[in-house]
C-alpha positions in Angstrom: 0.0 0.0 0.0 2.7 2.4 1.1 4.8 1.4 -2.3 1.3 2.2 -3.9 1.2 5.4 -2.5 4.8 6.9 -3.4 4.7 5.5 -6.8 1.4 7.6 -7.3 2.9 10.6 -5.7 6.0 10.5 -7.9 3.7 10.2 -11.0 2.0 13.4 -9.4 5.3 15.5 -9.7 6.5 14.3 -12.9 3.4 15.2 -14.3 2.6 18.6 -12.5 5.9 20.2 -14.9 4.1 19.0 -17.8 0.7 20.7 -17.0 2.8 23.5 -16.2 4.2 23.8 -19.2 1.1 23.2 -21.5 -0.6 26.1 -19.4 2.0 28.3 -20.5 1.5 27.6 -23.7 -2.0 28.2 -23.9 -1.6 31.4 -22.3 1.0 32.2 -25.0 -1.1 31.2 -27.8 -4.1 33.5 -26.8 -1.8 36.1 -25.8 0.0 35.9 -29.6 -3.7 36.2 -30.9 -4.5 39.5 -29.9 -1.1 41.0 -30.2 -1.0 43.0 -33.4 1.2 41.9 -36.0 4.2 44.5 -37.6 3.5 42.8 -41.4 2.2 40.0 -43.2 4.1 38.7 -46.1 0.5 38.0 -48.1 -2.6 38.8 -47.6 -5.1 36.4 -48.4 -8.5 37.6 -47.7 -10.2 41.1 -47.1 -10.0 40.8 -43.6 -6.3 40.1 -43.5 -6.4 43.5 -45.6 -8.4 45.2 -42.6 -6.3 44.3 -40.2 -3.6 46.6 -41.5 -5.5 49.2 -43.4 -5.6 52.7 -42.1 -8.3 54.7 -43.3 -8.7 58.3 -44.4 -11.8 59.9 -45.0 -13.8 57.6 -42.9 -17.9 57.3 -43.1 -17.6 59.7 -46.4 -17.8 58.8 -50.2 -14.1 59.2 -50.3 -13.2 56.8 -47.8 -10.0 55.2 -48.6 -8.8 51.9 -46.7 -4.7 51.7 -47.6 -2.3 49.2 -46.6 1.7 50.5 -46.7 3.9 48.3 -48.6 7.7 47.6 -48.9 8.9 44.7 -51.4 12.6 43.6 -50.9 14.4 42.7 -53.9 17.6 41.2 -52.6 15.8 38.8 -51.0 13.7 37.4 -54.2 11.1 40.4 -54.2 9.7 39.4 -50.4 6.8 41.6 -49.9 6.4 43.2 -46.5 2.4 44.4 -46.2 2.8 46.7 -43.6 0.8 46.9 -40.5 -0.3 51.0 -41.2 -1.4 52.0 -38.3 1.6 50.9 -36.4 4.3 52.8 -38.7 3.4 56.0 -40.2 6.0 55.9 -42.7 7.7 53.4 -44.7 11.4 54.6 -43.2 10.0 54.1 -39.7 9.3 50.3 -40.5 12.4 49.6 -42.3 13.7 50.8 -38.8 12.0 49.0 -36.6 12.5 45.5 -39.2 16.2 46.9 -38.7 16.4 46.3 -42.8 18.4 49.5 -42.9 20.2 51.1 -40.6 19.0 53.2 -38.0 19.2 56.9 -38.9 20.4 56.2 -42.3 18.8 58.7 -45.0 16.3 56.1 -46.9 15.2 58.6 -49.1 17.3 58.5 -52.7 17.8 55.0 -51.6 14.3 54.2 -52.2 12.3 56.9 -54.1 15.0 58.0 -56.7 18.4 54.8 -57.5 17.4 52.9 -60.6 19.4 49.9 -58.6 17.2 50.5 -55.6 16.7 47.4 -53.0 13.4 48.1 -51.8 10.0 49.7 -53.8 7.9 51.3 -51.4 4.0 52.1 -52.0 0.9 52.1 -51.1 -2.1 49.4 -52.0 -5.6 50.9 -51.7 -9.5 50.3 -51.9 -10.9 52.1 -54.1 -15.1 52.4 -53.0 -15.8 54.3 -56.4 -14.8 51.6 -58.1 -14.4 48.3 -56.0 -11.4 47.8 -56.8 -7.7 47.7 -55.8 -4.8 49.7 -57.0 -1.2 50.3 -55.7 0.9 53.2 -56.3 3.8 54.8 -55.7 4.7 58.0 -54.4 4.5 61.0 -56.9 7.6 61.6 -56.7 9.4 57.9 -57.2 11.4 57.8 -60.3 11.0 53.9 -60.7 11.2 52.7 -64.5 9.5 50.2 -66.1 11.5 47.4 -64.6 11.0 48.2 -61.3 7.0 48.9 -61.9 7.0 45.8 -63.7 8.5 43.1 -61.1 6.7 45.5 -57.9 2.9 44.5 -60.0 3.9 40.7 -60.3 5.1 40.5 -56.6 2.0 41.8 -55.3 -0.4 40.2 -57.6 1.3 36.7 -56.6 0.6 38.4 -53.0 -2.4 39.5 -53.0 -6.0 37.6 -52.9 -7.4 39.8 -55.3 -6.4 41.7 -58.5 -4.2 44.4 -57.8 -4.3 47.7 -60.5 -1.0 49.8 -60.9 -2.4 53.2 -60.4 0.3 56.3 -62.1 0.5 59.5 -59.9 2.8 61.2 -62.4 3.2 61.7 -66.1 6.6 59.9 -65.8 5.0 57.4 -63.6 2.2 57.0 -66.2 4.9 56.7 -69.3 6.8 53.7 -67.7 4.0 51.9 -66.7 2.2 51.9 -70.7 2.9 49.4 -73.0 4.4 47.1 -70.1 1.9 44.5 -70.2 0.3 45.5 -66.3 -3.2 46.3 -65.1 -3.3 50.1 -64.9 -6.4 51.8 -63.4 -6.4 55.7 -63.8 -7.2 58.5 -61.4 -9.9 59.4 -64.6 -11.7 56.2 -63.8 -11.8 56.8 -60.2 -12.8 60.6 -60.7 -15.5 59.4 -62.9 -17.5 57.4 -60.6 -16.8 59.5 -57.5 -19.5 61.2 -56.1 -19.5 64.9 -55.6 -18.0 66.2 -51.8 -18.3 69.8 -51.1 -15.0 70.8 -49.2 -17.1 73.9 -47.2 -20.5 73.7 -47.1 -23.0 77.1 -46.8 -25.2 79.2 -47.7 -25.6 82.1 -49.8 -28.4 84.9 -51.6 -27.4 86.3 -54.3 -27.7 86.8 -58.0 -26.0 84.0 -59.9 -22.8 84.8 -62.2 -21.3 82.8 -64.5 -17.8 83.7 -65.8 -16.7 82.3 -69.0 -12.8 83.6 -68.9 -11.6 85.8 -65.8 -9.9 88.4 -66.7 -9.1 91.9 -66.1 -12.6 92.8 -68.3 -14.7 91.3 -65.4 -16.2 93.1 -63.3 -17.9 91.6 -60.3 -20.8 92.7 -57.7 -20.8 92.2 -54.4 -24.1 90.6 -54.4 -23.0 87.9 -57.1 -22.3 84.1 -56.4 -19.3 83.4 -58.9 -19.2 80.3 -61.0 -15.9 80.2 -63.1 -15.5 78.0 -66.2 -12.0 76.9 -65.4 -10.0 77.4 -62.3 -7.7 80.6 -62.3 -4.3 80.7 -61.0 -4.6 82.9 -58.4 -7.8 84.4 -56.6 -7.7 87.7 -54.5 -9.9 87.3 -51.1 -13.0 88.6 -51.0 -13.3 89.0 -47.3 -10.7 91.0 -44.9 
């Protein structure tokens, strides 16, 4: 009975570790769950997408949900789909991934070198349209090449088609004839919905200018409607 007894009691501590240890785990596991993630290297469903997205415009017609991307190409065009609303910037995430070094000056590196090692963007939904585009900053002087191998790495990434949308004329000139899937800012225009910037109200007598000019002469009671937007506008009110 006594032999019994020990032998049951030493079965008790060898297994007590054991619980320990898968307790741990568990609490690991559901602590892992809701911690928020710095990237994903694909996304595969929209809710993968809204995990990362930040959104601008929120609750208005021009809502846009954007996910920050950086795609390294020493390391077989890796896409990095960056958690957005942890890292404002693309620098700041190279940072923190420690994929440069800290305080090093990121921007010729990756807006401007033809032989760059990352391309940085942006990959949006577009509500006018449903559907989604990248781009680049306006001001990224990548060539074809680089616009080329940046649409196939996150259209192999991506769970849905993924448009190249041009923000410049040079941006728009190396992406045609390349054999991607462009979708223009005239597309999106055309199927936006009209958002006054400053709503009011006003009584007056309507006026509508063909050309302004030095020839026109304007009331104080008239609402002005202009044909094409001038280059410069003197205030009306001090």
């Amino acid at each position: 009975m006594i032999y019994f007894f020990q032998k049951c009691c030493q079965a008790s501590f060898l297994l007590a570790p054991l619980f320990l240890l898968s307790f741990n785990l568990q609490a690991q596991s559901a602590s892992n769950e809701g911690k928020a993630v710095n990237y994903l290297s694909e996304i595969t469903s929209r809710k993968d997408f809204d995990s990362l997205a930040r959104i601008y415009h929120q609750g208005t017609p021009y809502s846009l949900p954007h996910v920050m991307f950086v795609i390294d190409r020493r390391s077989s065009n890796k896409v990095y789909y960056i958690n957005t609303n942890l890292f404002r910037f693309h620098k700041d995430f190279l940072f923190a991934e420690y994929l440069v070094p800290r305080g090093a000056d990121v921007h010729k590196p990756i807006y401007i070198d033809a032989d760059r090692r990352f391309i940085v963007g942006t990959v949006a939904w577009q509500q006018t349209i449903e559907k989604y585009t990248w781009e680049l900053w306006e001001g990224d002087t990548a060539g074809p090449e680089l616009i080329k191998a940046a649409d196939a790495a996150l259209n192999q990434s991506f769970f849905s088609p993924v448009g190249f949308k041009p923000n410049s004329p040079e941006q728009d000139s190396a992406s045609s004839g390349i054999g991607i899937g462009r979708i223009l800012q005239s597309e999106i225009d055309r199927n936006s919905e009209y958002l006054a910037l400053n709503t009011g109200r006003a009584v007056g007598r309507i006026h509508i200018i063909e050309k302004l000019d030095d020839t026109v002469e304007i009331g104080d009671n008239e609402i002005v409607v202009l044909r094409e937007l001038p280059i410069s506008l003197p205030p009306v009110r001090g």
